[in-house]
C-alpha positions as CSV (number, residue, x, y, z in Angstrom):
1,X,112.8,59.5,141.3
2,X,116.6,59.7,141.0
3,X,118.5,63.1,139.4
4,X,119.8,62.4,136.0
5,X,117.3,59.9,134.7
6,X,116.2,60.5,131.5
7,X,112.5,61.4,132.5
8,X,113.6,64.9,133.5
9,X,112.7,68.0,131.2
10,X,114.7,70.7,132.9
11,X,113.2,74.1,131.5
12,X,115.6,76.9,130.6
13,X,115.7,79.6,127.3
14,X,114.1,77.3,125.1
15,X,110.6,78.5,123.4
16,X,107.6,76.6,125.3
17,X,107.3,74.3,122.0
18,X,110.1,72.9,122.4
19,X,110.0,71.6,125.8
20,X,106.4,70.4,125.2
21,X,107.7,67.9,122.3
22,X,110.6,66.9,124.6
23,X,108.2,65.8,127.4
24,X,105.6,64.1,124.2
25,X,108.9,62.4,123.4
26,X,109.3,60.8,126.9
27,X,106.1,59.8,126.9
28,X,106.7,58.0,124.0
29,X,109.5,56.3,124.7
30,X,107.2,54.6,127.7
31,X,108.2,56.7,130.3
32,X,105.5,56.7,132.5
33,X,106.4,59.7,134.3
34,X,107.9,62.8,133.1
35,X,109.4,65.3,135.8
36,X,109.4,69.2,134.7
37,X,112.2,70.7,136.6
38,X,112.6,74.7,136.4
39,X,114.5,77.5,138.7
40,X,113.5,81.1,139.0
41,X,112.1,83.4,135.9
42,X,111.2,79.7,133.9
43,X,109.1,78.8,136.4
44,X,105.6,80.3,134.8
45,X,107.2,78.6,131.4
46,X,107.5,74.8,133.2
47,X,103.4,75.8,134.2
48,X,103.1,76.7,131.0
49,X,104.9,73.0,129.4
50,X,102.7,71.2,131.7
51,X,99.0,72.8,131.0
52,X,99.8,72.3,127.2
53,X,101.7,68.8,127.1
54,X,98.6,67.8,128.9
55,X,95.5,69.6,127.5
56,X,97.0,69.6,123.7
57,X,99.3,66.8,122.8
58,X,99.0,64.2,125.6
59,X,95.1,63.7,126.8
60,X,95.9,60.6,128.9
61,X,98.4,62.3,131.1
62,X,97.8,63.7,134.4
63,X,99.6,66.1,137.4
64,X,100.5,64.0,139.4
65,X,102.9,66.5,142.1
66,X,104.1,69.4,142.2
67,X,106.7,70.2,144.6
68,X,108.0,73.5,145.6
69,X,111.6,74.5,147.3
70,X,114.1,77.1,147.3
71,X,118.1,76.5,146.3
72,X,120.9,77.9,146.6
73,X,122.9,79.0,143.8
74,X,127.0,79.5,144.4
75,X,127.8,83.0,142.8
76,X,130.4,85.4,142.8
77,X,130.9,86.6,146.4
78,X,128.6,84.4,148.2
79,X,125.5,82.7,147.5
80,X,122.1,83.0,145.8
81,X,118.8,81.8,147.1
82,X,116.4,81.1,143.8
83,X,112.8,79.4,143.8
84,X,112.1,76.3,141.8
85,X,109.7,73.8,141.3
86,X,108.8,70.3,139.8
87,X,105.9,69.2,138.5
88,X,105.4,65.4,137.8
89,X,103.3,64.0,135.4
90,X,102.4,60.8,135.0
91,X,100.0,58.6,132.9
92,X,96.6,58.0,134.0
């Protein structure tokens, strides 16, 4: 999948809610996948998107891969290494 399609959901402040109606959205729009893309501390909140877009809203939808990495941030005097993760879903 390219960067900057409009299947991404990247995860940030937001409440949970939000973000689950913004992936039900894609999924209506015919997406067929839906990429959840978060970095450091909103990590356990793009879990969180995922289990409930999936067990609540969207019953024919699937995890379909989860992929794990570590960035690097530019900051103020060097550089910052942060966790991330994406987590595709897709229909089954």
């Amino acid at each position: 999948m390219e960067e900057g399609k409009d299947n991404f959901v990247f995860i940030g402040k937001k409440p949970v809610m939000s973000y689950v109606m913004a992936v039900a959205t894609q999924f209506n729009r015919s997406e067929s996948e839906v990429v959840i893309k978060a970095r450091g501390r909103s990590i356990s909140t793009a879990v969180d998107v995922a289990e409930i877009s999936r067990q609540r809203f969207l019953k024919d939808v699937e995890v379909k891969n989860i992929q794990i990495s570590t960035e690097e941030v530019p900051r103020e005097g060097g550089s910052l290494r942060v966790s991330s993760i994406e987590i595709t879903l897709g229909k089954i």
